[in-house]
ZARO-113526 format. One record per residue (C-alpha): residue in one letter; chain; y, x, z. Coordinates in nm, 2 decimals. Layout:
<recs>
- A;A;Y;X;Z
...
</recs>
This chain:
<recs>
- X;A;1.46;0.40;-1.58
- X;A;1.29;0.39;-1.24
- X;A;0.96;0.47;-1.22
- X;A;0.76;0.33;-0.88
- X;A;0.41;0.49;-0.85
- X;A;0.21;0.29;-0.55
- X;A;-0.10;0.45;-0.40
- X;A;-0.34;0.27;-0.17
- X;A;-0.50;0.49;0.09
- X;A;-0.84;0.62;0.03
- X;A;-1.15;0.59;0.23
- X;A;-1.07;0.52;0.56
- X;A;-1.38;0.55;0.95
- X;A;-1.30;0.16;0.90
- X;A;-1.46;0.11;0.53
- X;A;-1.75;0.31;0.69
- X;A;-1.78;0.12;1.01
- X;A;-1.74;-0.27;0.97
- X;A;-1.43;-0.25;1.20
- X;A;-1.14;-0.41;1.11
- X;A;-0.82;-0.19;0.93
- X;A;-0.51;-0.41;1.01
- X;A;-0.30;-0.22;1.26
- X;A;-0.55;0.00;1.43
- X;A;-0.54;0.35;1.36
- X;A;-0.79;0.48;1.15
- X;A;-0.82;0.83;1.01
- X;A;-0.93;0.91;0.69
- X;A;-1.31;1.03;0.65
- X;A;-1.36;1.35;0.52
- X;A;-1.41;1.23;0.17
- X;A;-1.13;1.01;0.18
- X;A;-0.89;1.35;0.23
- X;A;-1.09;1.47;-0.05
- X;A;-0.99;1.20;-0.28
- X;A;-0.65;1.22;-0.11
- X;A;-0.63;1.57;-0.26
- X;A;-0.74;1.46;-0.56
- X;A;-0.48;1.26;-0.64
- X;A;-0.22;1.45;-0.59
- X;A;-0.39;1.68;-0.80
- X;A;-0.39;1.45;-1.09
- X;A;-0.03;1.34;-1.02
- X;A;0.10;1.68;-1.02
- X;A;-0.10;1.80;-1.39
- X;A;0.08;1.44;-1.49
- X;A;0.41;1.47;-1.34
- X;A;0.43;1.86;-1.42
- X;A;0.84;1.96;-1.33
- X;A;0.94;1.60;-1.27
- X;A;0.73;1.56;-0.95
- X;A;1.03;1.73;-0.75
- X;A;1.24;1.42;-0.83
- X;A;1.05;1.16;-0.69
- X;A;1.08;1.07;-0.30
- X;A;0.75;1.03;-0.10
- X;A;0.72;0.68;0.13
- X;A;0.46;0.63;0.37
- X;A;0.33;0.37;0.62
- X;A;0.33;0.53;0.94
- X;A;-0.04;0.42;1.03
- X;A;-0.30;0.72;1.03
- X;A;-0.51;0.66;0.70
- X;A;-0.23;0.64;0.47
- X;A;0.03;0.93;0.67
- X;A;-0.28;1.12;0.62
- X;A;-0.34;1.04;0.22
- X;A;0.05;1.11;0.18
- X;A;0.04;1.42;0.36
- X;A;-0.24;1.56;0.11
- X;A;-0.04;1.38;-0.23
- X;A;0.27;1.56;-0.09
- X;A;0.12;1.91;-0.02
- X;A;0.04;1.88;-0.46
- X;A;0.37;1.76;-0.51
- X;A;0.59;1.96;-0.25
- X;A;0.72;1.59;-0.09
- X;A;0.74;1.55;0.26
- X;A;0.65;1.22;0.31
- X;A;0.86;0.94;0.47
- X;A;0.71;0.69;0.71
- X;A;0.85;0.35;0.74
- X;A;0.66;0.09;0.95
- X;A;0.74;-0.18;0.68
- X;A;0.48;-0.06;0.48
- X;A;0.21;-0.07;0.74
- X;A;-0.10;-0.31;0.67
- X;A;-0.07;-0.67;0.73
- X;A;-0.12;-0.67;1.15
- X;A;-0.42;-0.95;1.20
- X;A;-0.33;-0.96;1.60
- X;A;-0.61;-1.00;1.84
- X;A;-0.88;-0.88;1.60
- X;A;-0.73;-0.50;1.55
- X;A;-0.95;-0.26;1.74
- X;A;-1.30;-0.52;1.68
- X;A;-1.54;-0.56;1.39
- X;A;-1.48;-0.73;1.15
- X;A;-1.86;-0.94;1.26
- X;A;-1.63;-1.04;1.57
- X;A;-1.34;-1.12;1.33
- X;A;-1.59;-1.36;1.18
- X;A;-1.70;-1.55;1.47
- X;A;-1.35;-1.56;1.68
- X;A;-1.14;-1.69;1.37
- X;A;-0.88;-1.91;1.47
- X;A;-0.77;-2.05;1.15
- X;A;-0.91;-2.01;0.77
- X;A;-0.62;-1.88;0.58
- X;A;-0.51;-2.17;0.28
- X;A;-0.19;-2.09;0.29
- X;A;0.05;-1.80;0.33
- X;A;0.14;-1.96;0.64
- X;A;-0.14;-1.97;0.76
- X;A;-0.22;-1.72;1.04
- X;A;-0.61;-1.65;1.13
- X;A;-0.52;-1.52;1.47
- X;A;-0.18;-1.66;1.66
- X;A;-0.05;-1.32;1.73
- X;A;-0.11;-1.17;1.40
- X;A;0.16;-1.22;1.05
- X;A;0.05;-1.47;0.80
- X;A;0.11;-1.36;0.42
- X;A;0.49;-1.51;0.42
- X;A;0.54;-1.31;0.76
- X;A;0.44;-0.97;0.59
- X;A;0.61;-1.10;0.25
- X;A;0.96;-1.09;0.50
- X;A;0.86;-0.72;0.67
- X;A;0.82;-0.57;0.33
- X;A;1.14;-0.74;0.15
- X;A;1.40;-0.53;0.29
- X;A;1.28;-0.23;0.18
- X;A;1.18;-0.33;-0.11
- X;A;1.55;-0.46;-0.21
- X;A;1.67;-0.13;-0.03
- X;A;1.43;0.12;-0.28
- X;A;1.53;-0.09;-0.57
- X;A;1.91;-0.11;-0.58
- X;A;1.91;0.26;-0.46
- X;A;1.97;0.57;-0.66
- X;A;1.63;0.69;-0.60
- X;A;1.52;0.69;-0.96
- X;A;1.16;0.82;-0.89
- X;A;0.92;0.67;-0.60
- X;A;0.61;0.71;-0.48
- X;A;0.46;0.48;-0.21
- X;A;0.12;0.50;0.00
- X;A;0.05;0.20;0.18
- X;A;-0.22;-0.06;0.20
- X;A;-0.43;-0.31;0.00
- X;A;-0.31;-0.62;0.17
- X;A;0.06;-0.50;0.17
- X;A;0.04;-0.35;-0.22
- X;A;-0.09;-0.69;-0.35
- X;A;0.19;-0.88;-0.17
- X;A;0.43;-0.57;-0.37
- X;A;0.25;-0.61;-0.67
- X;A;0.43;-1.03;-0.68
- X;A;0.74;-0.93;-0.54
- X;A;0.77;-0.62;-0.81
- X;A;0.69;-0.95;-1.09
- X;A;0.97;-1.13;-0.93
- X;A;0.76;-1.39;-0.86
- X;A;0.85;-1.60;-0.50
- X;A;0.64;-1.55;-0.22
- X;A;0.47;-1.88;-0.26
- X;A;0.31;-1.74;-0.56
- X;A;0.09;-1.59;-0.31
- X;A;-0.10;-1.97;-0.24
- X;A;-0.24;-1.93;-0.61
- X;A;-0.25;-1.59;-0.74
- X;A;-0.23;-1.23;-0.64
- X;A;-0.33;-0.85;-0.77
- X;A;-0.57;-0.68;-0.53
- X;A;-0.64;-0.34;-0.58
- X;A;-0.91;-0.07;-0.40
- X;A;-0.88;0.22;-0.18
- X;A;-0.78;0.52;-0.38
- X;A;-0.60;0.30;-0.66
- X;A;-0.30;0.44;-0.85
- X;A;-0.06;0.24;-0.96
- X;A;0.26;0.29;-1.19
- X;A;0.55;0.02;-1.27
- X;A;0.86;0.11;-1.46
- X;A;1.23;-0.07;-1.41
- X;A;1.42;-0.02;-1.79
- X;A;1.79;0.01;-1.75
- X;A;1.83;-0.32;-1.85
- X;A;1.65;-0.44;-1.54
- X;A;1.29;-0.53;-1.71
- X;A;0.99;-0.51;-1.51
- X;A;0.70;-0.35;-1.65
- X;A;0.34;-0.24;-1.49
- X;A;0.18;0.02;-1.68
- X;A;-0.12;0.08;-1.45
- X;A;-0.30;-0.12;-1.19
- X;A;-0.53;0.05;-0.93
- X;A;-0.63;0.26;-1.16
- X;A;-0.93;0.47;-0.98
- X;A;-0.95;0.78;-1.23
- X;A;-0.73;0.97;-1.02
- X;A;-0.98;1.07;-0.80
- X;A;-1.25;1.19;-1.04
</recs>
């Protein structure tokens, strides 16, 4: 059995400031460490002696390194950044608000190939980043995973976890919301199952 427990990071300076997330680096504000800490509190009362067998992966970018680094100190991980889990990278736009994303949009996004700046990724482009890793955590030995990333790149896990294809993405996907904890199970017999899906309790 391999259990996968996905974490989106919690409340980032850009969910207070109307600037765009993306690939700029935001830290976390002071009460999204809290709720950082928070979860890892809940994690570790639900995990108990089997938190010490899960491995801790990260996206490299401030706000989540940041809500891994408090998860971790609860669970006694050290986490492990990869740059495939970083947020979906919008181009031009990082570093502006998202008012000036608004009004300098080069392309309304219908379909995942669809880019709404030329030097960002559309949807298939960030499906292709996160697929190696994903096939890499999955076939490995690692029985027990925990993985901090972002909305935009968890909902585009969330399909490829269903084994559905990437163009599934042109009619449906599962969103979640900063600080939602989510838990997916892979029986022995390879069947897929999602027990919990952004579930926000964990940081009451």
């Amino acid at each position: 059995m391999k259990t996968i427990i996905t974490i989106q990071h919690t409340q980032s300076v850009h969910h207070t400031n109307g600037m765009v997330g993306s690939w700029t680096d935001w830290d976390l504000t002071e009460k999204g460490i809290e709720q950082a800490k928070r979860i890892g509190e809940k994690l570790q009362a639900e995990l108990g002696d089997r938190a010490q067998d899960f491995v801790l992966y990260s996206s490299d970018l401030i706000r989540t390194k940041q809500t891994a680094e408090q998860v971790g100190k609860a669970l006694n991980l050290t986490p492990k950044l990869r740059t495939e889990l970083r947020e979906r990278n919008l181009g031009k736009c990082c570093g502006k608000s998202v008012q000036w994303l608004l009004e300098n949009l080069e392309r309304d996004e219908k379909t995942i190939d669809d880019k709404m700046f030329s030097d960002g990724e559309s949807r298939r482009d960030e499906w292709n980043r996160l697929k190696p890793f994903f096939d890499e955590i999955m076939s490995s030995n690692e029985q027990n995973i925990i993985i901090v990333s972002h909305g935009d790149l968890l909902s585009v896990f969330n399909i490829m976890f269903l084994g559905l294809g990437v163009e599934t993405l042109n009619t449906c996907e599962m969103h979640g919301a900063a600080g939602g904890v989510s838990i997916m199970l892979e029986t022995d017999d390879g069947k897929r199952i999602i027990k919990k899906v952004s579930d926000m309790s964990y940081m009451n």
